[in-house]
N, C-alpha and C positions, 0 to 999 in steps of 0.2 A: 621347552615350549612345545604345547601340543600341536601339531599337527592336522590336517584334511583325511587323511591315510590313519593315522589313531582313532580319528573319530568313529570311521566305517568297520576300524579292527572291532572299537569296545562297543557299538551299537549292532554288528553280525551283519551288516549289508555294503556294496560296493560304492568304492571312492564319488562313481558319476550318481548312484542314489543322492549321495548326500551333498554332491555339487547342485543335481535338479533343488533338493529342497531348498536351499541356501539360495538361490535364483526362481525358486515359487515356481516351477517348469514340471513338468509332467504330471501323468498322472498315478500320485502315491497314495499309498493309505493315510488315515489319521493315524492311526498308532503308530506307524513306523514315523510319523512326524515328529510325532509329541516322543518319540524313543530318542530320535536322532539329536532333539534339541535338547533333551534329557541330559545326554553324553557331552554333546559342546557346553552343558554350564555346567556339568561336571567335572570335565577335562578343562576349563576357564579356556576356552578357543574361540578368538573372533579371528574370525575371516581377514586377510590383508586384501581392503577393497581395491587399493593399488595396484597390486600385483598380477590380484582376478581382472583389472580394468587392462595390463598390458598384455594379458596371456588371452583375453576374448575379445581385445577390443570393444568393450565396452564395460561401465561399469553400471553400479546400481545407486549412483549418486548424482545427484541433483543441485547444480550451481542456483543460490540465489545472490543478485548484484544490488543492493539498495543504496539513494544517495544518499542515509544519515541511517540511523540504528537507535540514538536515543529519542527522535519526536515519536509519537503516540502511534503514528497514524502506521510509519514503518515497523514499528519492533512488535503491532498487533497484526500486521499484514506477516512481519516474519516469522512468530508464534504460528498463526494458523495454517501458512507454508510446510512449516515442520512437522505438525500434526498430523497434513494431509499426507508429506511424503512419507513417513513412518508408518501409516495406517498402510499404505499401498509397495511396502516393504523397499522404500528407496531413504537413505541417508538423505540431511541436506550441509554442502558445503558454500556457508552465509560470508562473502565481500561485502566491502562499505568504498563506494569510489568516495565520498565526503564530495558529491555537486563536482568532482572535478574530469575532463574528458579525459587528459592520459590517463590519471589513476583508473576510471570506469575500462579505458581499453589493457589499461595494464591486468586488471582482474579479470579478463574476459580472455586473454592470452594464458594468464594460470590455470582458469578452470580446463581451457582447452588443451594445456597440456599435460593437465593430471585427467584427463580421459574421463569427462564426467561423462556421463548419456545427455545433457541436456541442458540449459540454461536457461531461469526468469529472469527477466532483466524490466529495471524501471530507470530505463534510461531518462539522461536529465542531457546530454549532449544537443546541440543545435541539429549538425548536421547526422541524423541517426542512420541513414541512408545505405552506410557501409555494412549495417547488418542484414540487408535484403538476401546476398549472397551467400551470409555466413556459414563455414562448413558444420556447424553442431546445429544442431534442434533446438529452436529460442520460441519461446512464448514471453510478449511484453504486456506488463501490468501498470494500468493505469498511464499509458502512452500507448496510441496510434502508431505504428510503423509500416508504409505502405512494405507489403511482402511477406510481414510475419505476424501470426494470428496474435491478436489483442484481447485482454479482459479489462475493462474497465467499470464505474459506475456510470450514470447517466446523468452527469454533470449539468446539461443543458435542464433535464427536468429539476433538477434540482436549485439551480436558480431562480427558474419558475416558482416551485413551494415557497421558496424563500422571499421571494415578491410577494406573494400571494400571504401570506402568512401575517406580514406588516400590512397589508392593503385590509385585510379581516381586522387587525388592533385596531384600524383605522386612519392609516398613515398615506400621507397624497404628497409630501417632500420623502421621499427616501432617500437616504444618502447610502452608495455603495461603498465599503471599507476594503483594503486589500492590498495584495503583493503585485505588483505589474509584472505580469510577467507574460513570456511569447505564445504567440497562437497554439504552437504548439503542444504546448503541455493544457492537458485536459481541465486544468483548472481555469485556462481563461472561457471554456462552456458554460462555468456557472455565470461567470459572470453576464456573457451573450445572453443567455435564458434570462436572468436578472432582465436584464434590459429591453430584451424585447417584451416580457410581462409588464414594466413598469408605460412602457409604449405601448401596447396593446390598450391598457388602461387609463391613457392618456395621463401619464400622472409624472410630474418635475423629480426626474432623479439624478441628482449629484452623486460625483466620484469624488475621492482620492486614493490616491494609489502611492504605496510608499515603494522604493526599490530595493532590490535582494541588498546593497550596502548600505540600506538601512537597515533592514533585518539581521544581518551580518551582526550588524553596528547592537542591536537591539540584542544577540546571541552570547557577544562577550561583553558590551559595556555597559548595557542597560538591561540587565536580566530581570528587572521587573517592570519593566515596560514603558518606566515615567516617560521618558524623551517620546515615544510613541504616543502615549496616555497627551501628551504636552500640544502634541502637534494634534491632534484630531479636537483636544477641549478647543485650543484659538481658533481651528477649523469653524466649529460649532458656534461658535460663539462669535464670528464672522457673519454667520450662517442661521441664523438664530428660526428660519424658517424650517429646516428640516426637525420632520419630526421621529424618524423613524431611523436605524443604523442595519445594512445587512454585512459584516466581518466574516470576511471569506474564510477563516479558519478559526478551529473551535478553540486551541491552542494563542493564536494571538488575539482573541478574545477575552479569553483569561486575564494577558499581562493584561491589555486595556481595562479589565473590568477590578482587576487586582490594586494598581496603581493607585499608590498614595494622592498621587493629585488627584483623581477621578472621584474621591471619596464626596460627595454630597453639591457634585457636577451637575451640571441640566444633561450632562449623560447618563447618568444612571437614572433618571425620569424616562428617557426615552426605549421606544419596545425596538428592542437588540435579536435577531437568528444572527447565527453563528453557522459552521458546517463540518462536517468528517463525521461526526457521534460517537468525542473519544468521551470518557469517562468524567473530565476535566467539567464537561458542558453540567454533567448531570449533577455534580457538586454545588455548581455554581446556580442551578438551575436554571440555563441557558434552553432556549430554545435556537433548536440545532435540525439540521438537515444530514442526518443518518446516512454515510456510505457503506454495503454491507462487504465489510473490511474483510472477515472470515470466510465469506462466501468467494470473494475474491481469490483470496489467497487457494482454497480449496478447486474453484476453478480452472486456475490456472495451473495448477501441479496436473490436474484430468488431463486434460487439453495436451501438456507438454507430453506426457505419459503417451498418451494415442501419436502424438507426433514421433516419437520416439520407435514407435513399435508399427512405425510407417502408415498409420493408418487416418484417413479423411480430417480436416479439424474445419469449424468457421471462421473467418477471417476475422470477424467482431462478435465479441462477446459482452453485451452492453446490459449489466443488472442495475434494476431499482433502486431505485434512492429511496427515502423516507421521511415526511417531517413528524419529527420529534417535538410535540409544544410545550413547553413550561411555563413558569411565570415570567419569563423577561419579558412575553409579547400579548400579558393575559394584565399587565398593569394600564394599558389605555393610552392614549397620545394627550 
């Protein structure tokens, strides 16, 4: 197995030449660059990030903690995470707590003991508090944490569009669709913004709110959505006044618009937004409220990166939302 020390033998320059370049530090030539990394894929030599992370105390690797890996909205946020850290010569090593707090703290204990430089974390924990102190460098995505600088979307305008959106189809009952879930997580801003548009506008807007063990419930037992799909039709149909649906995510949108019962519904008459602006929406041609996913992911690696290398960050980082219109909200009330 090649060696640090081989490398510098077969490329003619010394061991710390070829540590700077390996760590993107000083300053070298381009040719002695493109020589040196000549020699490491000729010699087949990667670096043990481990070992460089015990011997300098620190490494060139980037924790990220997500609650789930296969919804849309995480595994395109931890796509463009990876992107940004490889462009900016940092690995990323990706946890899943799965919603759960020990597992979240338990992944946040590994990453700190394999000596990352740094931690994203999209904490889903109640009490997130304990990371104000934290000894490594944390940037949170898509959650507020008093203490430690945040990127998120701007949820509140984005509830707005989404009012705004059915109030243009023409819609004066909106009914709000969604997961109930705690003030703090950034999701219930869309909703607020929702609300206070449809109040601004003096206009009758119902809820229902289903709970995370329904969703649970809807993740292993009803993977297309009917029992959901079931509850919002008798909703509807209760209800027979609302004319307009805003479904807080683009993804339970889908089961609801997919479901065999929904099929020739007084639901799918009515003009439906949706939100996130995964791929799902565009299929379905969902009009959706665009979070810019990539842009996130890319801000937050910057941000962590300058925190890392001790330098100024803002406390909130709050980018644009976007409404995306299709046809679900161009068919009329």
């Amino acid at each position: 197995m090649s060696t640090i020390k081989d490398v510098a033998r077969e490329a003619g320059v010394s061991v710390a030449t070829v540590s700077r370049i390996m760590n993107n530090r000083g300053a070298i030539s381009e040719k002695t660059r493109k020589k040196v990394h000549k020699v490491m894929k000729e010699l087949n030599y990667h670096p043990n990030e481990m070992a460089r992370a015990l011997q300098t105390k620190r490494s060139h690797i980037i924790g990220l903690v997500v609650p789930l890996i296969d919804y849309s909205f995480f595994s395109r946020l931890t796509d463009a995470v990876e992107e940004a850290c490889y462009d900016r010569g940092y690995k990323l090593l990706l946890c899943k707590s799965n919603r759960q707090q020990e597992r979240e703290l338990e992944m946040l204990d590994m990453l700190q003991a394999n000596k990352v430089a740094g931690i994203l974390l999209c904490s889903r924990m109640g009490d997130a508090g304990i990371y104000a102190d934290y000894e490594l460098p944390l940037v949170s995505i898509d959650r507020e944490i008093k203490g430690i600088p945040s990127v998120t979307a701007d949820n509140h305008s984005g509830g707005t569009q989404a009012a705004q959106a059915l109030i243009n189809a023409g819609c004066r009952h909106p009914l709000l669709f969604g997961i109930d879930v705690p003030d703090y997580m950034m999701m219930s801003l869309r909703y607020r913004g929702f609300r206070d548009a449809c109040a601004g506008e003096g206009l009758d807007c119902s809820e229902l709110l289903v709970t995370m063990d329904d969703m649970k419930e809807t993740d292993e037992a009803d993977a297309d959505g009917t029992l959901l799909a079931d509850k919002l039709v008798k909703y509807l149909q209760k209800h027979p006044h609302i004319d307009g649906i805003f479904i807080t995510g683009d993804m339970l949108a889908a089961k609801l618009i997919c479901a065999e019962q929904m099929a020739g519904s007084v639901f799918s008459e009515l003009p439906i937004v949706g939100y996130d602006g995964l791929e799902v929406a565009g299929l379905l041609k969902l009009t959706t409220i665009a979070q810019p996913i990539a842009a996130m992911g890319e801000c937050a690696v910057d941000l962590l990166i300058r925190k890392i290398d001790g330098k100024p960050v803002p406390e909130r980082s709050i980018l644009p939302v976007e409404l995306v219109e299709r046809n679900s909200t161009l068919k009329g009330c």
